[in-house]
PDB file of N, CA, C and O in Angstrom:
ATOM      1  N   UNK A   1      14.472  94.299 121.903  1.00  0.00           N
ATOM      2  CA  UNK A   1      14.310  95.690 122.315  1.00  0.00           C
ATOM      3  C   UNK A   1      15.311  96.041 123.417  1.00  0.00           C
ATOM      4  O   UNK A   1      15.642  95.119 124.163  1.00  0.00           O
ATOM      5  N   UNK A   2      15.899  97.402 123.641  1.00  0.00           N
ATOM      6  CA  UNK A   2      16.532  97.665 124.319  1.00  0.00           C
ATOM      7  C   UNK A   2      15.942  98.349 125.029  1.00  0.00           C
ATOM      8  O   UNK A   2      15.038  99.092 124.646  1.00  0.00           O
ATOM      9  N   UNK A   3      16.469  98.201 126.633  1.00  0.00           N
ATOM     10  CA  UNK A   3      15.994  98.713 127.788  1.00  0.00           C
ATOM     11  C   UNK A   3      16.588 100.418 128.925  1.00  0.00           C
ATOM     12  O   UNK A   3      17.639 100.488 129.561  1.00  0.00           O
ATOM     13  N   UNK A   4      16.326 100.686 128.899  1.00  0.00           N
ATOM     14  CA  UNK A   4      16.940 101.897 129.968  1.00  0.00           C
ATOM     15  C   UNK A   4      17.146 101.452 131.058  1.00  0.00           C
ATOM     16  O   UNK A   4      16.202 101.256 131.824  1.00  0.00           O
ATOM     17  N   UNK A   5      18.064 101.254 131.311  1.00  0.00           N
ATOM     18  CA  UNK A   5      18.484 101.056 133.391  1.00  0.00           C
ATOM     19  C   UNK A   5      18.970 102.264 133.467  1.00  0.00           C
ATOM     20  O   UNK A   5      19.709 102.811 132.649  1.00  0.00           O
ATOM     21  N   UNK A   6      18.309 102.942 135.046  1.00  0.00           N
ATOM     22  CA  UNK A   6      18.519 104.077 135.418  1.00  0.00           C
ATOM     23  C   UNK A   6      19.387 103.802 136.723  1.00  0.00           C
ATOM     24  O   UNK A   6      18.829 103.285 137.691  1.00  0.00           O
ATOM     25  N   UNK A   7      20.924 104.178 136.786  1.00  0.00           N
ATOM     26  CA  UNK A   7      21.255 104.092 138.365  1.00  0.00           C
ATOM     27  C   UNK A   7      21.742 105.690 139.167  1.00  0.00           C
ATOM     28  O   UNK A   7      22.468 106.598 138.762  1.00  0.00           O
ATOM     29  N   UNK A   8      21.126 105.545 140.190  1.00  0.00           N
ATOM     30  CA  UNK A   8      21.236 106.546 141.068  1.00  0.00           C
ATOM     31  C   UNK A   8      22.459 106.769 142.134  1.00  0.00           C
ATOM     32  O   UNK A   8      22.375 106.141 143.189  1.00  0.00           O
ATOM     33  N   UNK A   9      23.591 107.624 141.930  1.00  0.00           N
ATOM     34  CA  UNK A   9      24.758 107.744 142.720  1.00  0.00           C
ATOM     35  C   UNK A   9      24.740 109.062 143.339  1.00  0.00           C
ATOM     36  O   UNK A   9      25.282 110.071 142.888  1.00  0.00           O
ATOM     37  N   UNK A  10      23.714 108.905 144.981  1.00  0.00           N
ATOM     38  CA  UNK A  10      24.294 110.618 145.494  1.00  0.00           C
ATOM     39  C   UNK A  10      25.567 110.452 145.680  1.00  0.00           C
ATOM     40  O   UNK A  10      26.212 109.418 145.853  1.00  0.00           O
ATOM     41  N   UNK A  11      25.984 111.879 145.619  1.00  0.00           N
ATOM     42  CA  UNK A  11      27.244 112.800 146.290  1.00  0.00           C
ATOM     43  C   UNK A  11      27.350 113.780 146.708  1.00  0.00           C
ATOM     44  O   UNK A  11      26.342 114.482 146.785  1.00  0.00           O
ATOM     45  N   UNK A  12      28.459 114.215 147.110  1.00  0.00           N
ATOM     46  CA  UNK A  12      28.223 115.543 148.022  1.00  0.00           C
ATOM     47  C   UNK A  12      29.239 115.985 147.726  1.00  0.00           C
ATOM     48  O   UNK A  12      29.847 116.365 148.728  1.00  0.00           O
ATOM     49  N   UNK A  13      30.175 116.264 146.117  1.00  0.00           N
ATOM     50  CA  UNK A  13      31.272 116.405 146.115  1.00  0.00           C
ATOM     51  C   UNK A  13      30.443 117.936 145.079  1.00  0.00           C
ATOM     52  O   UNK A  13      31.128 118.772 144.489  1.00  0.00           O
ATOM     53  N   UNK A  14      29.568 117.940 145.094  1.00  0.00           N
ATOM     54  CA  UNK A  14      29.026 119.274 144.156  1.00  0.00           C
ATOM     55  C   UNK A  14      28.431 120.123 144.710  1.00  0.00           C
ATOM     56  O   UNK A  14      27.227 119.895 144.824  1.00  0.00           O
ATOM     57  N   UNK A  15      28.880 121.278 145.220  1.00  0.00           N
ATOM     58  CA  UNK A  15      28.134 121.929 146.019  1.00  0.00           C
ATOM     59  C   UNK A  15      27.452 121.719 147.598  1.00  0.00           C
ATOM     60  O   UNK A  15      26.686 122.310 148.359  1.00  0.00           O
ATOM     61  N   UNK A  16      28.339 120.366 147.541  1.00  0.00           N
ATOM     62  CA  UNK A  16      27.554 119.678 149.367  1.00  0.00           C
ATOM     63  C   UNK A  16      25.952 119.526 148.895  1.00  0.00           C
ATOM     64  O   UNK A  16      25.254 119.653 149.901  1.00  0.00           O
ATOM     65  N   UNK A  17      25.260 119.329 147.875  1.00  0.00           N
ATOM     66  CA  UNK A  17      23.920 118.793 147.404  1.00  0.00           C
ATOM     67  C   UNK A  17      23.357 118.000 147.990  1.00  0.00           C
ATOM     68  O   UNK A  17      22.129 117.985 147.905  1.00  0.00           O
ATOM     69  N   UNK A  18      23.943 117.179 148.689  1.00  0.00           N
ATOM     70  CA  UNK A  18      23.528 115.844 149.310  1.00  0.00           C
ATOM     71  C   UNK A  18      24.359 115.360 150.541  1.00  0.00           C
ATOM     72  O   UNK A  18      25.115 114.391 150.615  1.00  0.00           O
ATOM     73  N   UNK A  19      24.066 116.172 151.374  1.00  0.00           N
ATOM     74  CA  UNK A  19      24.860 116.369 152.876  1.00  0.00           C
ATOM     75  C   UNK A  19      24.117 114.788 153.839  1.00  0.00           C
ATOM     76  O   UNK A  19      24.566 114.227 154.838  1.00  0.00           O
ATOM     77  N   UNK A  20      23.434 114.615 153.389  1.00  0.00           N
ATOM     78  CA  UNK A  20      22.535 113.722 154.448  1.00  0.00           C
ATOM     79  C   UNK A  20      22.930 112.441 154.149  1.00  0.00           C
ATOM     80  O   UNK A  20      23.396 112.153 153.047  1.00  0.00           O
ATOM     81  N   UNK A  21      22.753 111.486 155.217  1.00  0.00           N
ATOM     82  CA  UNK A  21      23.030 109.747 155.132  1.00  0.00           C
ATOM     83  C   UNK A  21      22.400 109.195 154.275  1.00  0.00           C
ATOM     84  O   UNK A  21      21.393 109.636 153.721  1.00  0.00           O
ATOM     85  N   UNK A  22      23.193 107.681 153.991  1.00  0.00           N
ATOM     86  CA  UNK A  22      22.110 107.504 153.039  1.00  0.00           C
ATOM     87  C   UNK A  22      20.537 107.041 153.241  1.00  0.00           C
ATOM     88  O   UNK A  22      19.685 106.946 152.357  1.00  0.00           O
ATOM     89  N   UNK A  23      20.341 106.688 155.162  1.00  0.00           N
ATOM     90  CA  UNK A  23      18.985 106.593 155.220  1.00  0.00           C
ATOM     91  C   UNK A  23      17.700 107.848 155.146  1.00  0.00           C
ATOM     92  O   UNK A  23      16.488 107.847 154.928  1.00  0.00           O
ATOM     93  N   UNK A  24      19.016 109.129 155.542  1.00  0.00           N
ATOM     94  CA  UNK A  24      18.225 110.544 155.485  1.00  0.00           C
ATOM     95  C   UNK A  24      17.999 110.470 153.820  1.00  0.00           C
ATOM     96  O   UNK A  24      16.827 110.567 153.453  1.00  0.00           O
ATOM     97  N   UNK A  25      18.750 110.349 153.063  1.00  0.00           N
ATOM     98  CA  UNK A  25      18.124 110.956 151.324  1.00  0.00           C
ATOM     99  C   UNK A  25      17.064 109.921 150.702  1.00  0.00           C
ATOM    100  O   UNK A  25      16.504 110.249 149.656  1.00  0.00           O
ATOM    101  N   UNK A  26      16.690 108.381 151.444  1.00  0.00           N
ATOM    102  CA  UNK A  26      15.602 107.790 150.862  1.00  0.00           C
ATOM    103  C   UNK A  26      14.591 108.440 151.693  1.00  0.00           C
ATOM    104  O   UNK A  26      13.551 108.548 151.044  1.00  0.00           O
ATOM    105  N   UNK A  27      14.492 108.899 152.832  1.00  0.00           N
ATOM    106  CA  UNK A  27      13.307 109.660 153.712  1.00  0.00           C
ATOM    107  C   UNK A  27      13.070 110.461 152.748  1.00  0.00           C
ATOM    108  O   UNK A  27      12.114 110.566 151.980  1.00  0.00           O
ATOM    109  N   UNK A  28      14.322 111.182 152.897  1.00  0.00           N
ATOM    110  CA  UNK A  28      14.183 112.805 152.279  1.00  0.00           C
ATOM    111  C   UNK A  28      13.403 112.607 150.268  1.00  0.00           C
ATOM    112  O   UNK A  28      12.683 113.408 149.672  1.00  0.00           O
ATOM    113  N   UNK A  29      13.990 111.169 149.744  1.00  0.00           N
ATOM    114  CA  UNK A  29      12.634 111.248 148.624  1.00  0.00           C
ATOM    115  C   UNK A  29      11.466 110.707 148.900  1.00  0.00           C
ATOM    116  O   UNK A  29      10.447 110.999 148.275  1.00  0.00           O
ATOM    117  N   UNK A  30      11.505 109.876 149.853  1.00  0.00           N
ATOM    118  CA  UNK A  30      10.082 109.804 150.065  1.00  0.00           C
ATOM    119  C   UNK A  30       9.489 110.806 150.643  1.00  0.00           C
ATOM    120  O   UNK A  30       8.696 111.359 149.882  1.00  0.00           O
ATOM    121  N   UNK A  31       9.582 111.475 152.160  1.00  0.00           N
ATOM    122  CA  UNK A  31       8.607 112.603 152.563  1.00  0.00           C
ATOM    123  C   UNK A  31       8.621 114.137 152.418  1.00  0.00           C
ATOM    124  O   UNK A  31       7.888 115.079 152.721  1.00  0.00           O
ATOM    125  N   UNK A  32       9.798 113.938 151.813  1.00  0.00           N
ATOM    126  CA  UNK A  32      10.405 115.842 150.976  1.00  0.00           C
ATOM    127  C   UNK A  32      10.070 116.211 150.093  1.00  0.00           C
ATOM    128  O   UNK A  32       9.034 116.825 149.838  1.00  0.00           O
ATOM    129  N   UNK A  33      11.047 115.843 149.345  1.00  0.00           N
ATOM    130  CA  UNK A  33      11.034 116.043 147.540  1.00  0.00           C
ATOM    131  C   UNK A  33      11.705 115.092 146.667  1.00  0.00           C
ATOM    132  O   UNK A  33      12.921 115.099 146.472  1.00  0.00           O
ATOM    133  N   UNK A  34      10.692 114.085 146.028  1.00  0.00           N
ATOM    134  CA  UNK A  34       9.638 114.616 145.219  1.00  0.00           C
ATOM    135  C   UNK A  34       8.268 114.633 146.581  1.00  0.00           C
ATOM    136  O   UNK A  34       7.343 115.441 146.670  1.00  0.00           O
ATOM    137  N   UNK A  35       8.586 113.424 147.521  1.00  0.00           N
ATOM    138  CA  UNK A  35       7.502 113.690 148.580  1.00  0.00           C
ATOM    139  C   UNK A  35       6.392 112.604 148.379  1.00  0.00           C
ATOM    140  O   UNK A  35       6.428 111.689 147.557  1.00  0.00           O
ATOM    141  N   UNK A  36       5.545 112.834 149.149  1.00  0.00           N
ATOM    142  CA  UNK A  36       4.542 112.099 148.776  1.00  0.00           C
ATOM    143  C   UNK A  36       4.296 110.153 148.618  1.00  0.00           C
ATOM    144  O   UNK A  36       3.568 109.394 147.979  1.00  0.00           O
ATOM    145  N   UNK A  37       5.360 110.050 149.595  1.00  0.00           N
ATOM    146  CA  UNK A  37       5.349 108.465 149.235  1.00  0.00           C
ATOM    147  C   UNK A  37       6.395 107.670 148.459  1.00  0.00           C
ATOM    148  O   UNK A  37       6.569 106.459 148.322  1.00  0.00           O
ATOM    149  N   UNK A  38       6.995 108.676 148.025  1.00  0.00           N
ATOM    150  CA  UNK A  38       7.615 108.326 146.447  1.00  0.00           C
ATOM    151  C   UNK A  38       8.950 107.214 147.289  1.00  0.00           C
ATOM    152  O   UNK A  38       9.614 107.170 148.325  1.00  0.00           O
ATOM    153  N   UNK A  39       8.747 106.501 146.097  1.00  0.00           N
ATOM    154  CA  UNK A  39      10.296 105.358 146.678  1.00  0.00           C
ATOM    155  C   UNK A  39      10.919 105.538 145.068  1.00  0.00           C
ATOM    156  O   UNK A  39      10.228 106.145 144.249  1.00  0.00           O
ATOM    157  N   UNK A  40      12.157 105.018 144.698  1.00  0.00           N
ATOM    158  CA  UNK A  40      12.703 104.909 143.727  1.00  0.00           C
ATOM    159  C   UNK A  40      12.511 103.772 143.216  1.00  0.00           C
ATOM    160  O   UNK A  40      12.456 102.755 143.907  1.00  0.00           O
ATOM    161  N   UNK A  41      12.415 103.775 142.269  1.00  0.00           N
ATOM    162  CA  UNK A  41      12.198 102.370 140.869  1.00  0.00           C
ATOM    163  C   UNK A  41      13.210 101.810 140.447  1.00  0.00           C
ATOM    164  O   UNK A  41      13.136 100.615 140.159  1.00  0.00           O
ATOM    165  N   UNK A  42      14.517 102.570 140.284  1.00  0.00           N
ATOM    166  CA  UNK A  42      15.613 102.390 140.288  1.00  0.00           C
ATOM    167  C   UNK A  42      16.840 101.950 141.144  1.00  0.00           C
ATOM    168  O   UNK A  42      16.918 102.393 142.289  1.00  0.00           O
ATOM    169  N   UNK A  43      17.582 101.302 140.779  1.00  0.00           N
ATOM    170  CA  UNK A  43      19.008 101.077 141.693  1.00  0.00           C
ATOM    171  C   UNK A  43      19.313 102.154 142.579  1.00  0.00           C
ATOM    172  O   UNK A  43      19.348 103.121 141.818  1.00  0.00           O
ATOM    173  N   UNK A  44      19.557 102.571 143.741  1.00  0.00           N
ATOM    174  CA  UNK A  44      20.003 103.718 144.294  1.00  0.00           C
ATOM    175  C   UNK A  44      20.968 103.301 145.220  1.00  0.00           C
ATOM    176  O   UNK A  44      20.696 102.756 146.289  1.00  0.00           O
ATOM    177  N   UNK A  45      22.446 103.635 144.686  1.00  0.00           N
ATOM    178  CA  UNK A  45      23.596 103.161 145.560  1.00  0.00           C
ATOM    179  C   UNK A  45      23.741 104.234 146.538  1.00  0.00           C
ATOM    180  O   UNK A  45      23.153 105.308 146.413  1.00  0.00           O
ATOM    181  N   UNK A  46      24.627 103.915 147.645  1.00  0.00           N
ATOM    182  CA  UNK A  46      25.011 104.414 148.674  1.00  0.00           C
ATOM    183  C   UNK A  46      25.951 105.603 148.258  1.00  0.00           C
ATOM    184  O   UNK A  46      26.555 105.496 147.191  1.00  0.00           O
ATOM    185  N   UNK A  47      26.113 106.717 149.019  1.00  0.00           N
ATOM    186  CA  UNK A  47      26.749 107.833 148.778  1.00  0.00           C
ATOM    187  C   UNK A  47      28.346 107.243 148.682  1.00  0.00           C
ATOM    188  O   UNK A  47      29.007 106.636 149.525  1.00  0.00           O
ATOM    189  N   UNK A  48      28.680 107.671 147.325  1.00  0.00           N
ATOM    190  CA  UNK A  48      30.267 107.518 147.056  1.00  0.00           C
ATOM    191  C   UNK A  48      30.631 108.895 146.481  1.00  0.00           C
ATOM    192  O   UNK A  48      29.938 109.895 146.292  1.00  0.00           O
ATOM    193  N   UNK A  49      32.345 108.559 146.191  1.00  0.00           N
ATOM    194  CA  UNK A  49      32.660 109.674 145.667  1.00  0.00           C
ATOM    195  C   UNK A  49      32.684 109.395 143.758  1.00  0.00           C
ATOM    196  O   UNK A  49      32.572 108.331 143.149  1.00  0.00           O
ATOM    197  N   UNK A  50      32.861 110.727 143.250  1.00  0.00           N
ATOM    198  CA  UNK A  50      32.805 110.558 141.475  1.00  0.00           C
ATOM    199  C   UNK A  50      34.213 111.152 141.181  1.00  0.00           C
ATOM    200  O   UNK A  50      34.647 111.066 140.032  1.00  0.00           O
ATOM    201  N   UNK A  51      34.980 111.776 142.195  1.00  0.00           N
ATOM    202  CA  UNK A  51      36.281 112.483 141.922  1.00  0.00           C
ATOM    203  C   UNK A  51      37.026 112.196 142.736  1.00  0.00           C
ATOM    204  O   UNK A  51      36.609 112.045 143.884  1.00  0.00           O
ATOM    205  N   UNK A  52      38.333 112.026 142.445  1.00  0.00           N
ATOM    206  CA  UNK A  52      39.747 111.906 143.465  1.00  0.00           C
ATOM    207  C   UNK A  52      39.772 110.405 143.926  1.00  0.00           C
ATOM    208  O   UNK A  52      39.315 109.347 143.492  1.00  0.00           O
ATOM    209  N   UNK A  53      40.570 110.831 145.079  1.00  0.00           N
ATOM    210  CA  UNK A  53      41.275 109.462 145.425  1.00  0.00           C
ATOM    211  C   UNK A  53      41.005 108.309 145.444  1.00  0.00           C
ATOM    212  O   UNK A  53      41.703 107.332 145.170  1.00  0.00           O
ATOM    213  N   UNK A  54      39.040 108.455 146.065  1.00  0.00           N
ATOM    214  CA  UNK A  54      38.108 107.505 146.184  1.00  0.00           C
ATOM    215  C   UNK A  54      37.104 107.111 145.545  1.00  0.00           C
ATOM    216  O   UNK A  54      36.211 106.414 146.028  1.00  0.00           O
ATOM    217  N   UNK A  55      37.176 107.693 143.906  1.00  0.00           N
ATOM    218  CA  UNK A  55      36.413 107.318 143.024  1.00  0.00           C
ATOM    219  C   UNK A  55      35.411 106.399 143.016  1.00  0.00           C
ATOM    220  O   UNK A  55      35.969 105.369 143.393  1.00  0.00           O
ATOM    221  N   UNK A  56      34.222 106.143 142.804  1.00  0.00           N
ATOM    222  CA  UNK A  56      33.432 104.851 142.974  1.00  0.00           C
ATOM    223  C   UNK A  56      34.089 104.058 141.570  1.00  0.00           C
ATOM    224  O   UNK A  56      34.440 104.826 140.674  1.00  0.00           O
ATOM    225  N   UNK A  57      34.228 102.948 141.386  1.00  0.00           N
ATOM    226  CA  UNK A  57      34.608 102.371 139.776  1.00  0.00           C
ATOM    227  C   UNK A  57      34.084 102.635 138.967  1.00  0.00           C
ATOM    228  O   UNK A  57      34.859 102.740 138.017  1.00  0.00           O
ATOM    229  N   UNK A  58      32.609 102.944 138.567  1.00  0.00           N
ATOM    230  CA  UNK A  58      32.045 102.919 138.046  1.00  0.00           C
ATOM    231  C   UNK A  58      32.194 104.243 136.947  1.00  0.00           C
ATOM    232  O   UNK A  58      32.434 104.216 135.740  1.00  0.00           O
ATOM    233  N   UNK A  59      31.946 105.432 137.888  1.00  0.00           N
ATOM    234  CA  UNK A  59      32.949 107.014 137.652  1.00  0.00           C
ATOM    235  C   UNK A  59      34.287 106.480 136.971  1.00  0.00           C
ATOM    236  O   UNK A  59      34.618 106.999 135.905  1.00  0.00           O
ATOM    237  N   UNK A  60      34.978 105.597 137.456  1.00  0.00           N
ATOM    238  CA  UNK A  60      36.774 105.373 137.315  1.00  0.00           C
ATOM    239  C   UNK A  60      36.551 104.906 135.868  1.00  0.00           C
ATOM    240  O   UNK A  60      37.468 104.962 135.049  1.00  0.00           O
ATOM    241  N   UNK A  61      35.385 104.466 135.572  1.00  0.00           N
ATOM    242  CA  UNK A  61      35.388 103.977 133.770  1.00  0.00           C
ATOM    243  C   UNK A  61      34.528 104.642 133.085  1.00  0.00           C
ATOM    244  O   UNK A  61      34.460 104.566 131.858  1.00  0.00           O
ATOM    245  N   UNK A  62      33.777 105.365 133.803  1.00  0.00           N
ATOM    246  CA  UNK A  62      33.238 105.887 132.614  1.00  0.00           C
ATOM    247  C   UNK A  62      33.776 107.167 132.265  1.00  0.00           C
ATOM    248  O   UNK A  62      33.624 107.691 131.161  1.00  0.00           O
ATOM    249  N   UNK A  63      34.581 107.798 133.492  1.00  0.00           N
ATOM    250  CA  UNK A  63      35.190 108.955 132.654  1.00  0.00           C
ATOM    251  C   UNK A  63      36.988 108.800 131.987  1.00  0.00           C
ATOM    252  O   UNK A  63      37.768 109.728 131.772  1.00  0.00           O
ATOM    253  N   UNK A  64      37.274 106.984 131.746  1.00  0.00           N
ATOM    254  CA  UNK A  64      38.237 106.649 131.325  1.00  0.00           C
ATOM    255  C   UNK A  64      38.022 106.087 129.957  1.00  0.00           C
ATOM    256  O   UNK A  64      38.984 105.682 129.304  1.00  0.00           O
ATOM    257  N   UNK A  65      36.502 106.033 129.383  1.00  0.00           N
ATOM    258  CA  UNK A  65      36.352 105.520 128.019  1.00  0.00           C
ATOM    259  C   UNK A  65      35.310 106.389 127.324  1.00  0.00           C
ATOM    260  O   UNK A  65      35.075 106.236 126.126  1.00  0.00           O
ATOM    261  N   UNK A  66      34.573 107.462 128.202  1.00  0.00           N
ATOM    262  CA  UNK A  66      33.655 108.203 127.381  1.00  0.00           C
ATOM    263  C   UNK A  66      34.492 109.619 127.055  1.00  0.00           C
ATOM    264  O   UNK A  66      35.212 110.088 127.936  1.00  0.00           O
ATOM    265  N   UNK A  67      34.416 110.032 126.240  1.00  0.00           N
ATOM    266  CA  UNK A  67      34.338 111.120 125.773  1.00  0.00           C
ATOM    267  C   UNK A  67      33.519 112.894 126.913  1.00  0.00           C
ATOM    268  O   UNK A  67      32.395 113.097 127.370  1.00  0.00           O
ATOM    269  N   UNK A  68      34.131 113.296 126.919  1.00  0.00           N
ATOM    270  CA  UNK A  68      33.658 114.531 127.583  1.00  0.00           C
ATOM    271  C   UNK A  68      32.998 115.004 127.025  1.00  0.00           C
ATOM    272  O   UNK A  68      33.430 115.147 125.881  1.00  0.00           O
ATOM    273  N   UNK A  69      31.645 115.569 127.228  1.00  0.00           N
ATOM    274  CA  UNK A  69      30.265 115.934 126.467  1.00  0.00           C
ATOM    275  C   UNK A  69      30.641 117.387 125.690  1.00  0.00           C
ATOM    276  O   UNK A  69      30.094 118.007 124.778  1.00  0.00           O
ATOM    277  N   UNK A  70      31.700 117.589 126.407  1.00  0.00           N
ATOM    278  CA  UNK A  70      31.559 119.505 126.082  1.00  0.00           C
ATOM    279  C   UNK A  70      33.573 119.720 125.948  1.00  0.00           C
ATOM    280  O   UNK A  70      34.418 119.092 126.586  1.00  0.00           O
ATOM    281  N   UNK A  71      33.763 120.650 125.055  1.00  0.00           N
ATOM    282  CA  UNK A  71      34.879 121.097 124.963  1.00  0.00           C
ATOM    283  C   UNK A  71      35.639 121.526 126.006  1.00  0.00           C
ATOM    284  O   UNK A  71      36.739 121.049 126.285  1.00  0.00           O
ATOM    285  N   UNK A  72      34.899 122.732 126.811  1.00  0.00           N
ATOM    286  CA  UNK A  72      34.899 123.796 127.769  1.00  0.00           C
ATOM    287  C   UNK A  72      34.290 122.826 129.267  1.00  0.00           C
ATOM    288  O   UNK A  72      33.060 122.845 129.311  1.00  0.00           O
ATOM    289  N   UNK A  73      34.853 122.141 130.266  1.00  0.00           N
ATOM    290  CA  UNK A  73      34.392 121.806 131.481  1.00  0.00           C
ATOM    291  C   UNK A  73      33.447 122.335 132.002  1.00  0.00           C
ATOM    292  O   UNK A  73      32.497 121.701 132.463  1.00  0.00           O
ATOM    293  N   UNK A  74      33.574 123.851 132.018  1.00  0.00           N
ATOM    294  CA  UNK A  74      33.357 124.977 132.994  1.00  0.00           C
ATOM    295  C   UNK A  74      31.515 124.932 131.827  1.00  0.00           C
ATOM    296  O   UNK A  74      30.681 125.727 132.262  1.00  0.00           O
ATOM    297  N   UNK A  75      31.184 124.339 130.927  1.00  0.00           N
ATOM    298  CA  UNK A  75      30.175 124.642 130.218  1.00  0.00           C
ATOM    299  C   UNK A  75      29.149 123.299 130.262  1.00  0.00           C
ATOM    300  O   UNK A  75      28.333 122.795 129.489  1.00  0.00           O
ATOM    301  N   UNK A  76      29.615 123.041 131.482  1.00  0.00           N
ATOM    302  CA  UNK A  76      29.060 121.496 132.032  1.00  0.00           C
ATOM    303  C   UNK A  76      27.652 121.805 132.700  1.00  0.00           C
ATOM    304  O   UNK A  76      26.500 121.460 132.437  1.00  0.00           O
ATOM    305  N   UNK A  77      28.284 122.666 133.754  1.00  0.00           N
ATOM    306  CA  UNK A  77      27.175 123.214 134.860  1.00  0.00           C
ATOM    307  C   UNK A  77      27.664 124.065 135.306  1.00  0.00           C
ATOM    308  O   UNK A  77      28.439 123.829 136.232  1.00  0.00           O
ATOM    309  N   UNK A  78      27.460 125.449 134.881  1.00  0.00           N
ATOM    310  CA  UNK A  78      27.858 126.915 135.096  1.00  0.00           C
ATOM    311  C   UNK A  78      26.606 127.372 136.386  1.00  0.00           C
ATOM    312  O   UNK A  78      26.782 128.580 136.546  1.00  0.00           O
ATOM    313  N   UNK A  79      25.873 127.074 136.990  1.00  0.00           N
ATOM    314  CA  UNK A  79      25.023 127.633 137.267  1.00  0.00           C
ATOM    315  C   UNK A  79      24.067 126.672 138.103  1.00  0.00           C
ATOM    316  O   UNK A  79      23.017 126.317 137.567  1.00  0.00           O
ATOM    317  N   UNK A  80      24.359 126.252 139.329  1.00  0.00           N
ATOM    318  CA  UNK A  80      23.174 124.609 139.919  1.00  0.00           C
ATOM    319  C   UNK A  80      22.110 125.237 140.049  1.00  0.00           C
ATOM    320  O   UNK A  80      21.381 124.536 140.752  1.00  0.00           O
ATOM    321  N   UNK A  81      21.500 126.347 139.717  1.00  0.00           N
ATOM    322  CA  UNK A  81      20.102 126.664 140.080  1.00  0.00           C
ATOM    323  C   UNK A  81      19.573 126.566 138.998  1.00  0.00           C
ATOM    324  O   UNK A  81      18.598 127.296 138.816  1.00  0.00           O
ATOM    325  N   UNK A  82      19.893 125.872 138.158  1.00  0.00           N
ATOM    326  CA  UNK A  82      19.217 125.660 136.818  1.00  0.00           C
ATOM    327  C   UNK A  82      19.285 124.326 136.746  1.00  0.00           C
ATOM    328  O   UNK A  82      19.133 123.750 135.669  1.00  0.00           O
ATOM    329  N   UNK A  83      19.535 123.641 137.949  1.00  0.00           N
ATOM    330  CA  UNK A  83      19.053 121.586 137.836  1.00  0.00           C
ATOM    331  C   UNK A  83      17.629 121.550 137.769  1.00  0.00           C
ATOM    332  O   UNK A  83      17.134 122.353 138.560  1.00  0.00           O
ATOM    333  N   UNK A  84      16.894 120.982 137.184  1.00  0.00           N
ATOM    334  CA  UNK A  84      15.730 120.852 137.662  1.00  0.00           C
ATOM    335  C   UNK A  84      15.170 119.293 138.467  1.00  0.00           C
ATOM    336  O   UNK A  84      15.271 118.141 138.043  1.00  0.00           O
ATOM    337  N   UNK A  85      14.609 119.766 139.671  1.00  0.00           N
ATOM    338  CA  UNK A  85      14.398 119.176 140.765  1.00  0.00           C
ATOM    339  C   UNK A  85      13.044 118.443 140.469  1.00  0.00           C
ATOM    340  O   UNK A  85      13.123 117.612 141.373  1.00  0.00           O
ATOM    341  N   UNK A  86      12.308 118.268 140.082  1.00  0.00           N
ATOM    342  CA  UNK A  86      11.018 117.496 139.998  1.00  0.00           C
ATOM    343  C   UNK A  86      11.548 116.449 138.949  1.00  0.00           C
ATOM    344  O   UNK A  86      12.387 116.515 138.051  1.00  0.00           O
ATOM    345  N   UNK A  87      10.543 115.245 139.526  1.00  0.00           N
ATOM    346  CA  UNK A  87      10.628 114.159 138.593  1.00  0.00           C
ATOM    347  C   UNK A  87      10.374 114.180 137.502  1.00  0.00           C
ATOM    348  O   UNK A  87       9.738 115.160 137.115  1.00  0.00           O
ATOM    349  N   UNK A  88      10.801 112.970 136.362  1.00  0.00           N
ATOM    350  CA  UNK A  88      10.104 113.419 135.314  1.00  0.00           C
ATOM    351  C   UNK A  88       9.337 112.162 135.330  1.00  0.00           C
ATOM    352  O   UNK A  88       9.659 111.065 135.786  1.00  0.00           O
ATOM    353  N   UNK A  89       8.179 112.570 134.696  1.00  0.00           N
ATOM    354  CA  UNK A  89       7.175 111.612 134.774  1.00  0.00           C
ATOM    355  C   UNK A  89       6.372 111.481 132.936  1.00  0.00           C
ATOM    356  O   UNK A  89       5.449 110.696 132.720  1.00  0.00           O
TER     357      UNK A  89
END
């Protein structure tokens, strides 16, 4: 059977989304949002970058062997108030 690994990379290269350290954004999921205690289940790396000079590697290969989801860039994420912010459970 195959498994899902979920890894978690803030940044702050989108809108400044994630302005805070990386000890402020595990607070900030535990006593903010989602709140409530919550810790992550998942890998959660330290704030890197996904664009330019300082690419994390990881970014550096996957947007060097995947395919771009969408024709149009700009039809990626037209709009950040349409992320949705709650977990999924």
């Amino acid at each position: 059977p195959r498994r899902l690994v979920v890894l978690g990379f803030p940044c702050n290269q989108f809108g400044y989304q994630e302005n805070g350290t990386n000890e402020e954004i595990l607070n900030s999921l535990k006593h903010v949002r989602p709140g409530g205690g919550f810790e992550p289940n998942f890998t959660l790396f330290q704030k890197c970058q996904v664009n330019g000079q300082d690419t994390h590697p990881v970014f550096a290969y996957l947007k060097a062997h995947l395919p771009a989801p969408a024709d149009e860039a700009d039809h990626l994420m037209t709009e950040p108030r349409f992320i949705t912010w709650s977990p999924v459970r």
